[in-house]
N, C-alpha and C positions, 0 to 999 in steps of 0.2 A: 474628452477623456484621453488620458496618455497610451492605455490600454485596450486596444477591439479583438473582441473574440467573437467567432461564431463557428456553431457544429453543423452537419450536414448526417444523417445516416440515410444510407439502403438496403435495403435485401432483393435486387436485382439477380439471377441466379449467374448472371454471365458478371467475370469478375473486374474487366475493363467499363463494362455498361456500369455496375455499382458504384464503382470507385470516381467514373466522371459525375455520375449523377450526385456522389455525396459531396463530391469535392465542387462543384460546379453550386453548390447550395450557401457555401462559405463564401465563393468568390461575389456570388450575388450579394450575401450582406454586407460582406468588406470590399464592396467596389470602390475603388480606387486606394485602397489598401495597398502598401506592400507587404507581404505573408513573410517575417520573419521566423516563423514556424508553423511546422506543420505535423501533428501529430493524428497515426493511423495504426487503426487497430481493427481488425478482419476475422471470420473464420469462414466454417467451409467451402463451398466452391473456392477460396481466395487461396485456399494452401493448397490449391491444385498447380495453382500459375500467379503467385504471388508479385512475380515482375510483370505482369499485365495489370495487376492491381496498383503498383508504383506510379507503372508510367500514365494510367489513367487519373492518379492524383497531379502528377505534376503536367499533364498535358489539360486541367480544367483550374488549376489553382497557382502551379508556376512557385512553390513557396524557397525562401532562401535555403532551409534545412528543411528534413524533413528528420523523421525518429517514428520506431511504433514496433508491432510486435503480433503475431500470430495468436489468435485465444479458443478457448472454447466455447465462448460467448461473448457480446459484445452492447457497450451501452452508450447511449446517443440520443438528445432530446427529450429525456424524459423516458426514454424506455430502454429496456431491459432485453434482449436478443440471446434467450439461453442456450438455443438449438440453431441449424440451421445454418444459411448464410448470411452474412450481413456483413458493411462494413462501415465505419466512421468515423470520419473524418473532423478534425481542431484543426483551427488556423487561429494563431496571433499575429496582432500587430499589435508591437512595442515601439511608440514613439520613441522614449527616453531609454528602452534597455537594451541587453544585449542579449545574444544566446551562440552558446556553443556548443556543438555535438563530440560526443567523443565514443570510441569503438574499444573496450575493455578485453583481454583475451588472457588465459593462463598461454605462460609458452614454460618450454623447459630449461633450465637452467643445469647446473653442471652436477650441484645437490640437490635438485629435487625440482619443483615448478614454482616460478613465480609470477605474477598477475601485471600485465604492463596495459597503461595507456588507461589507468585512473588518472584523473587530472588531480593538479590542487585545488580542493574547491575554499582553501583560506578566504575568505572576506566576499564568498557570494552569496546572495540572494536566496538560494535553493537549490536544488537539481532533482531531475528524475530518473531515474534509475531502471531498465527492463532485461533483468538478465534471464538467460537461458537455465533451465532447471538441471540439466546432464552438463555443462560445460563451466560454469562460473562456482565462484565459491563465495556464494554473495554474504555468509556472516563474518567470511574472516573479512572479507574488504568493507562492510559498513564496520567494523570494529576498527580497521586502519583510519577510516574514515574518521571515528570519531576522534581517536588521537590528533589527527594531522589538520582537522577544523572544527574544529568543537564548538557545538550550538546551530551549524549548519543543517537547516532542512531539507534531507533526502527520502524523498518518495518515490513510489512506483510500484513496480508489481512483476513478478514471475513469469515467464509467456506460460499458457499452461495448452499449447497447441503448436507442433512442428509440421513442415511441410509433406507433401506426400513421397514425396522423397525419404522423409526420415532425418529433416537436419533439421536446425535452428529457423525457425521463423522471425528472425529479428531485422527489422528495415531501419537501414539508415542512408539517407537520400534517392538514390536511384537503387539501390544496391541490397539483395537479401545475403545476411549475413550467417555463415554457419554455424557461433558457436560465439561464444563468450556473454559480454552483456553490452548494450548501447544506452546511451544517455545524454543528456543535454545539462549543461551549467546555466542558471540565469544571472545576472548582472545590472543591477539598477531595476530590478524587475520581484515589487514586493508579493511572497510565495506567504501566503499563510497555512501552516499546515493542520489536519484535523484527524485525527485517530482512535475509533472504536473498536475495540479489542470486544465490543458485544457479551463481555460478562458484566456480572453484578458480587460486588465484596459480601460476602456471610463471616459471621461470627467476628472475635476480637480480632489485633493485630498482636503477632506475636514474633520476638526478635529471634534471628538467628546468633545460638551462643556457641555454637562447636558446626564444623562443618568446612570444606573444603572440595574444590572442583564443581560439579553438579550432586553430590552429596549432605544432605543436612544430616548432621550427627544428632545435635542438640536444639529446642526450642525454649527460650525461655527458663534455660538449665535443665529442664527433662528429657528424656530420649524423645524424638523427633516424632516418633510414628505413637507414643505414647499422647503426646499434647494433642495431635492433631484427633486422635479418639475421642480427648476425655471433650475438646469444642463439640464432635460428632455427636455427643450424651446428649448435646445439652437442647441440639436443634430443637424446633419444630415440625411436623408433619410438611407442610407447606416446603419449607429450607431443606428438609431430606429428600423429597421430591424432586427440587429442582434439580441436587446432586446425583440425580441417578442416571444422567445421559455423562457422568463422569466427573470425576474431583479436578478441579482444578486450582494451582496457588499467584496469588500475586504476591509479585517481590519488587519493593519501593525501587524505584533508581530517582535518585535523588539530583534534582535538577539543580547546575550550578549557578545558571543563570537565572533561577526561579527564588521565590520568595519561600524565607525557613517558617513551620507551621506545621499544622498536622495537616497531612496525607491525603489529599483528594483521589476522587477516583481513578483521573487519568495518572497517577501518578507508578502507579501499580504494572510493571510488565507482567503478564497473563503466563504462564506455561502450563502444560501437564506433568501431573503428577505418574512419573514414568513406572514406580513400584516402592515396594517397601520390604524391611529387611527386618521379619518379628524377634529374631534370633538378636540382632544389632540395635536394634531400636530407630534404624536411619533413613530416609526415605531417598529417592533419587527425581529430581526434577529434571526439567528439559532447558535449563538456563547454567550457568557458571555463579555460584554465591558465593557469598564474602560475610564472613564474619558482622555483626554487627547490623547487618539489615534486617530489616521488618517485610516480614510477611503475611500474607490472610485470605483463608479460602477464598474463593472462586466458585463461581457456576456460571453456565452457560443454556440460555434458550432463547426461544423468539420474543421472549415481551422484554428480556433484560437487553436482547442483542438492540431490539427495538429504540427502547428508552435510553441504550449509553448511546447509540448515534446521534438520537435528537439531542441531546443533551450537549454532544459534541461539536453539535452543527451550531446551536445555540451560539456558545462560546465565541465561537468564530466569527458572528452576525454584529454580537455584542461587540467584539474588537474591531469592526470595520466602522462601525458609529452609523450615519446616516448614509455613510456610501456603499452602495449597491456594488458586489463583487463584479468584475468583468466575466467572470468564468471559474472552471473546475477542470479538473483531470481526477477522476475518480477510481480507485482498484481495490475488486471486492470480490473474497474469494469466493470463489466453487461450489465449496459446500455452505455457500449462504442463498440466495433466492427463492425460488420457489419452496425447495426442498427445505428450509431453514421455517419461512415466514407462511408458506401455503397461498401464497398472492402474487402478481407477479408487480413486476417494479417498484418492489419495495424499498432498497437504498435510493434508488434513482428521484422516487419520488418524495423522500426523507430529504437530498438537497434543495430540490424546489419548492418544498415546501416551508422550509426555513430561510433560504440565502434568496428565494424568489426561482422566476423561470429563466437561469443565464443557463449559455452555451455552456454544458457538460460534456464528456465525453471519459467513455473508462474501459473496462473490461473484465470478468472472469477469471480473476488471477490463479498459480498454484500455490501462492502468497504472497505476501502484500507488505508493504517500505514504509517503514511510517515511524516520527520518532516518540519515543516516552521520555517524558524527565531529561529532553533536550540530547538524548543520543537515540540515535536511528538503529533500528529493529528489524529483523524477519519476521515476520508474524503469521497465524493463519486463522482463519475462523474471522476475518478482521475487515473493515472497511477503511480505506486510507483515503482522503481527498487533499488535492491541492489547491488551494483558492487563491485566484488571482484577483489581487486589488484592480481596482481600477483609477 
C-alpha cells in the first residue's frame, strides 16, 4: 500500500505518560515507517500542560509534522471519549504524497483585519482545517477558499476546548499555538470526503422567488412564511413530531462538478430557521440565498441523524470499490453522542461498521468542515470524515 495509517488512543491521567503511550502504539504499527504526519487531539489533564503532551508525541513517534487541537472529547479506535482525559494520536505514511502545515492568523491591517497565511490549496488533494472558535473567521475563509480552488476538499473541525490558561489549544509541531487556525495541504494524497449534516428532507421542494441576503421574501411566488405553513397543513403526526426539536430548511447548492438531476439528499445545505416576519411574510435563515434556489424542510433526530451517516458512509465504500480505505479523520459535534443517540460510540462505530475496522481518529468538535455540493461549509449538529485511500 502507498498509504499506512495507524491510531493509538489513552486515557493515562498524567499527560506526557498518555501522549507516549498513544503515540508509541502507532510507532509499533508503522515500524519502520517514516511518519509524515501526525495528527493529535487531547482533552483534559492535556490542557493543563499541552507542551508535555507534544513533546510526548514526538519523543515516541518522531513524526515530520505534526497538527491537532485541544477538544472536549476525543475519538480513537473505535471509541468515543466524551468526558475526562484522553488523547489520540494519527500517524501517516504517504509513500507517493506530500503534506504541508500551515498556521492561519487575523492580523490587522490599516482598514480593518485581514487573515494571512491561508495557503493556495489550487490543484490539491484536500486539506484540514482546525480553527480556534474566538480567533478565526472560518466562514469568510472557507468562502475565500471556495473562490480561489473550487472543488477542493476541506475538512476539519472547530477546537471546542482551550488551555487552562485561557488561549488557543491549537498544535502545530512542537508548538501550542494561541490563536488563529492550523492546517495541513495534502498532495498526491487521495482525501475522500463524507458529510452528514444528520437531517432527513420533509415535504416538497420549493424555489426561492424573492429574497436577498439571509432573507426569503418569496417561495414559489407566495410570501415565504405563508408557503412554508400551508407544507406544515398538510404533514403527518409522525413528520410534526419530528419538527418539534425545531424547523429546519435545506437549500440546494448546486454542485458544479456534479452531475445535473434532481436533488439528492447530500445536496441540501442544512441551516436554521432563525425567525419569521407575520407582518412581511419573510422568514430569515442562517445561510446567504440567492434567488432561484430550491429549498425543503428539514428535521433533525437520532434515527434520521443515524440513517443520513450510514447512508453517507455507504457512498464512500461504494467509491473506493474493493479497496479497503487506509484510514479516517473524523469531526463530530458536541451536541451529537450520547446526548444525541443515548449510546455511546455511536459515529465512531457507524465508520467501522461500514469502511471496516481502519485507524480512525477525530474529536468533539464546536463545528465541523465538510463540503456540500463541492463547496466547504461550517456546519453543526454534523459528522464530517475524511477517508483516506489507500
Amino acid at each position: 500500500m502507498s498509504v499506512r495509517i495507524a491510531c493509538g488512543l489513552s486515557s493515562a491521567a498524567d499527560p506526557r505518560t498518555g501522549a507516549v503511550e498513544a503515540a508509541a502504539k502507532v510507532a509499533a504499527e508503522l515500524e519502520g515507517c517514516r511518519i509524515d504526519l501526525a495528527v493529535v487531539f487531547a482533552s483534559g489533564a492535556h490542557l493543563a500542560d499541552p507542551e508535555a503532551t507534544l513533546a510526548g508525541v514526538h519523543e515516541a513517534l518522531a513524526p515530520d509534522v505534526l497538527i491537532g487541537c485541544g477538544a472536549g472529547g476525543v475519538v480513537g479506535n473505535g471509541r468515543e471519549i466524551e468526558n475526562g482525559t484522553a488523547v489520540t494520536v494519527w500517524g501517516a505514511a504517504f509513500e507517493n504524497g506530500f503534506v504541508s502545515t500551515f498556521h492561519a492568523e487575523v492580523t490587522e491591517v490599516e482598514d480593518g483585519v485581514a487573515v494571512a497565511g491561508v495557503p493556495d490549496l489550487q490543484g490539491a488533494g484536500g486539506a484540514i482545517l482546525l480553527p480556534d472558535p474566538y480567533s478565526f473567521p472560518t466562514d469568510a475563509v472557507l468562502a475565500e477558499i471556495a473562490g480561489r480552488a473550487p472543488g477542493v476538499p476541506v475538512l476539519g473541525g472547530v477546537s471546542s476546548a482551550r488551555t487552562l490558561r485561557g488561549q488557543a489549544a491549537l498544535f502545530l509541531g512542537e508548538q501550542v499555538v494561541p490563536g488563529g487556525a492550523i492546517g495541513v495541504r495534502f498532495d498526491g494524497v487521495e482525501l475522500l470526503p463524507c458529510v452528514s449534516q444528520g437531517a432527513t428532507p420533509i415535504g416538497p421542494e420549493l424555489e426561492i422567488t424573492s429574497g436577498e441576503g439571509r432573507l426569503i421574501k418569496e417561495l414559489g411566488g407566495r410570501p415565504a412564511l405563508g408557503a412554508l405553513r400551508a407544507v406544515l397543513d398538510r404533514l403527518g403526526e409522525a413528520e410534526r413530531a419530528m419538527l418539534a426539536q425545531g424547523m429546519l430548511l435545506g437549500i440546494v447548492v448546486e454542485d458544479p462538478f456534479g452531475d445535473p438531476g434532481e436533488h439528492r439528499h447530500g445536496d441540501f445545505l442544512v441551516r436554521s430557521v432563525l425567525g419569521g416576519d407575520p407582518d412581511t411574510g419573510t422568514i430569515a435563515v442562517g445561510a446567504t440565498i440567492e434567488e432561484g434556489q430550491v429549498v425543503r424542510i428539514h428535521a433533525r433526530d437520532a434515527a434520521s441523524a443515524d440513517r443520513d451517516l450510514n447512508e453517507a458512509l455507504e457512498l464512500r465504500r461504494r467509491a473506493l470499490g474493493d479497496d479497503a480505505p487506509a484510514g479516517a479523520l473524523m469531526f463530530t459535534c458536541n451536541g451529537r453522542g450520547r446526548g444525541m443517540f443515548g449510546l455511546p460510540d455511536h459515529d465512531a462505530a457507524a465508520v467501522a461498521g461500514t469502511l471496516g475496522d481502519i485507524p480512525t481518529a477525530g474529536f468533539f468538535a464546536a463545528g465541523e468542515i465538510g463540503p456540500v455540493g463541492g463547496e466547504n461549509f461550517l456546519h453543526g449538529f454534523t459528522a464530517t470524515v475524511a477517508v483516506f485511500a489507500s
